[in-house]
C-alpha positions in Angstrom: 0.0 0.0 0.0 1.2 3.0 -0.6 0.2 7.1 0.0 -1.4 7.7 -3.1 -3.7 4.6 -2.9 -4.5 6.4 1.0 -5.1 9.7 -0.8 -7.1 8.2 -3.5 -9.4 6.4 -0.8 -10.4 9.4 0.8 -11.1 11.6 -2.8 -13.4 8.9 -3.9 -15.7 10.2 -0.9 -15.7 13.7 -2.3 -13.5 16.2 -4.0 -11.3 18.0 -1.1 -8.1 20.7 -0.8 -4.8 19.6 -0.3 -5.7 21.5 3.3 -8.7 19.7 3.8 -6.9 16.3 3.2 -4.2 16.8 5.4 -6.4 18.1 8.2 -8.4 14.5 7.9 -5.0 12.8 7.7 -4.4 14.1 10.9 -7.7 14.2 12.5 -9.2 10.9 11.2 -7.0 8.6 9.0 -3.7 9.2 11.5 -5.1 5.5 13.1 -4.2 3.8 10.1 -1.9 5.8 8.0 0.3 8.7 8.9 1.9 11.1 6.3 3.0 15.0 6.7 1.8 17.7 4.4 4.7 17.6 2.9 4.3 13.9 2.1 0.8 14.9 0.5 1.4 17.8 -1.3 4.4 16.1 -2.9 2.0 12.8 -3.7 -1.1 15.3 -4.8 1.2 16.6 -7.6 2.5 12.9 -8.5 -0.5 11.7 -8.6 -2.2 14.4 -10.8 0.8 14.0 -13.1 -0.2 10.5 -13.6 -3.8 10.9 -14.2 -5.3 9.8 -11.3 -6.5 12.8 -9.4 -7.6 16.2 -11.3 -7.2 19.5 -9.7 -9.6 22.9 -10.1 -8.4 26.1 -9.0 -11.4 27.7 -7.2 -10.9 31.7 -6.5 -12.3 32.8 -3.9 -12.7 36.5 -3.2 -12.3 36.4 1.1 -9.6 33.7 1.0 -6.8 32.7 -1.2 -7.5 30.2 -4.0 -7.4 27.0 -3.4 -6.9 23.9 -5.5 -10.1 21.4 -5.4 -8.7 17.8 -6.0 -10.9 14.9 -7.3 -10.3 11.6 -8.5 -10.3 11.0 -12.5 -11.4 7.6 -14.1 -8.1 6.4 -14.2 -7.2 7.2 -10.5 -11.0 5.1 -10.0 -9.6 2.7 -11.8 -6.0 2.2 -9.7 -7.8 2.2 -6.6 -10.3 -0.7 -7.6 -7.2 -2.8 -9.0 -5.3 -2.3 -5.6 -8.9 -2.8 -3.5 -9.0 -6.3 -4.9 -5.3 -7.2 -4.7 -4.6 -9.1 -1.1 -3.2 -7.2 1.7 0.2 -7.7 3.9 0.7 -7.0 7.3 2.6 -4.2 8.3 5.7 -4.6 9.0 6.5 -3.7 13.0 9.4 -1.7 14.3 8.2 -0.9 17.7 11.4 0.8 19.6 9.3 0.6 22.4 9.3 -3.1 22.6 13.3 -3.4 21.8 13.7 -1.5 25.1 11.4 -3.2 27.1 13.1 -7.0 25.5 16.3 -5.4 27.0 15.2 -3.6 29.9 16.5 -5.8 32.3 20.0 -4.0 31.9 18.6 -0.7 33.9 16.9 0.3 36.7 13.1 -0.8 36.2 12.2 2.6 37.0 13.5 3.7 33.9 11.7 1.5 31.8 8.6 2.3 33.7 8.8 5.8 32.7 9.3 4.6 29.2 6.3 2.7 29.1 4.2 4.7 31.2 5.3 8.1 28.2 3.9 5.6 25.9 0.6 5.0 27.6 -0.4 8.5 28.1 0.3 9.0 24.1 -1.7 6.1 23.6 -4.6 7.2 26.2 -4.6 11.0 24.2 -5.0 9.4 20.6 -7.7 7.3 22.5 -9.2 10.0 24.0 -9.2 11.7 19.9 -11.1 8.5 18.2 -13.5 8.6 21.0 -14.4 12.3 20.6 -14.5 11.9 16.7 -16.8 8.8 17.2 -18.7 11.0 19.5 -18.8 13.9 16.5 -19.4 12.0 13.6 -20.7 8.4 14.1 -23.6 9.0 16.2 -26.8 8.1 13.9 -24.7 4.6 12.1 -28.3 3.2 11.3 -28.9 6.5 9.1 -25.8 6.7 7.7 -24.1 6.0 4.2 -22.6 2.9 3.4 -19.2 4.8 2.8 -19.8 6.5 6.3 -20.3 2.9 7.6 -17.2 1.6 5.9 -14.9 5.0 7.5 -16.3 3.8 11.2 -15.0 0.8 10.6 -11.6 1.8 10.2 -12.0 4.5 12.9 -13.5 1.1 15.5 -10.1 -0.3 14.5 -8.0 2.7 15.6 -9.9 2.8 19.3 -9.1 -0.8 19.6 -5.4 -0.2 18.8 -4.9 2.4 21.0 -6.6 0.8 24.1 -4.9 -2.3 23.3 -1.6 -0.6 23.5 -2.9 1.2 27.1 -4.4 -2.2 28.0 -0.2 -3.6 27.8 1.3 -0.7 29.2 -1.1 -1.2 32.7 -0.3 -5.1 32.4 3.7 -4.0 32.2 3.5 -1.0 34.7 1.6 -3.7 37.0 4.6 -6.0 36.4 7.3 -3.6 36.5 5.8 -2.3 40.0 5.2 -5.9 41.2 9.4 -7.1 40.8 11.0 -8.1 44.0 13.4 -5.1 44.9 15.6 -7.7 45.5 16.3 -8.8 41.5 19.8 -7.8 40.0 19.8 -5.6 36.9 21.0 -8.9 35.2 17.6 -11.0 35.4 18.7 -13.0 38.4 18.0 -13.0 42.1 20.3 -11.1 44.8 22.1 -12.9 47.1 
């Protein structure tokens, strides 16, 4: 998977700004995909060299122009050939983890902190799905069948994120629970 098949599966919904679509990367698709603007802009203008996404200037008289983006037939067309092609796994490089494998080479209490940083980033981006569920997904039953498909994917980012709290407790617990009488090296004091 790649950006442009991200960017292309929000236009389909409806034509956007280059603004606009970075301000749902961040505020709705950042549980699943994360890019900067810079990433975007720089794959809006790929992507309309290609074909695949067409941009309109609008003028506007209050505000600056701005450049209206939708997805062509061909851009339609690449998103439907990568919808049915199967999907990998991500790969994981979780630094958090590699210290944690490790951690026994410290004081405890400095992996604690570790973990316990990690947890209250993980309880804020929580804490973000939840509101937007609140904001947007209220009325499901009433709702498109697009809508429907976007909760799903936002359900999956609340279940990531209180997954990853869910381990932190279970490791603060741990970490908090260790004899003080363990070595640094994994083995018991004499």
């Amino acid at each position: 998977m790649s950006l442009s098949h991200t960017i292309l599966a929000n236009l389909v919904h409806h034509p956007t700004t280059g603004y606009e679509l970075v301000k749902d990367f961040n505020e709705r698709i950042s549980c699943y995909w994360q890019a900067s603007q810079q990433q975007i802009y720089r794959e809006l203008s790929r992507m309309e060299e290609q074909g695949w996404i067409e941009g309109e200037r609008v003028i506007q008289s209050d505000r600056p122009n701005k450049k209206l983006y939708r997805v062509t037939e061909l851009g339609l067309n690449v998103l439907k050939d990568w919808l049915v092609q199967p999907s990998n796994p991500a790969a994981i490089r979780e630094e958090l983890l590699v210290k944690v494998l490790a951690g026994y080479l410290v004081d405890r209490t400095v992996i604690r902190a570790e973990v316990e940083r990690r947890r209250q980033y993980h309880q804020l981006r929580l804490q973000h799905h939840q509101q937007t569920e609140q904001d947007y997904f209220q009325d499901l039953g009433s709702a498109s069948l697009a809508m429907q498909f976007i909760y799903r994917t936002l359900r999956r980012g609340i279940h990531y994120e209180a997954d990853w709290i869910a381990w932190c407790d279970e490791t603060i617990e741990w970490l908090d629970s260790m004899a003080e009488n363990q070595d640094p090296n994994g083995g018991q004091s004499g």
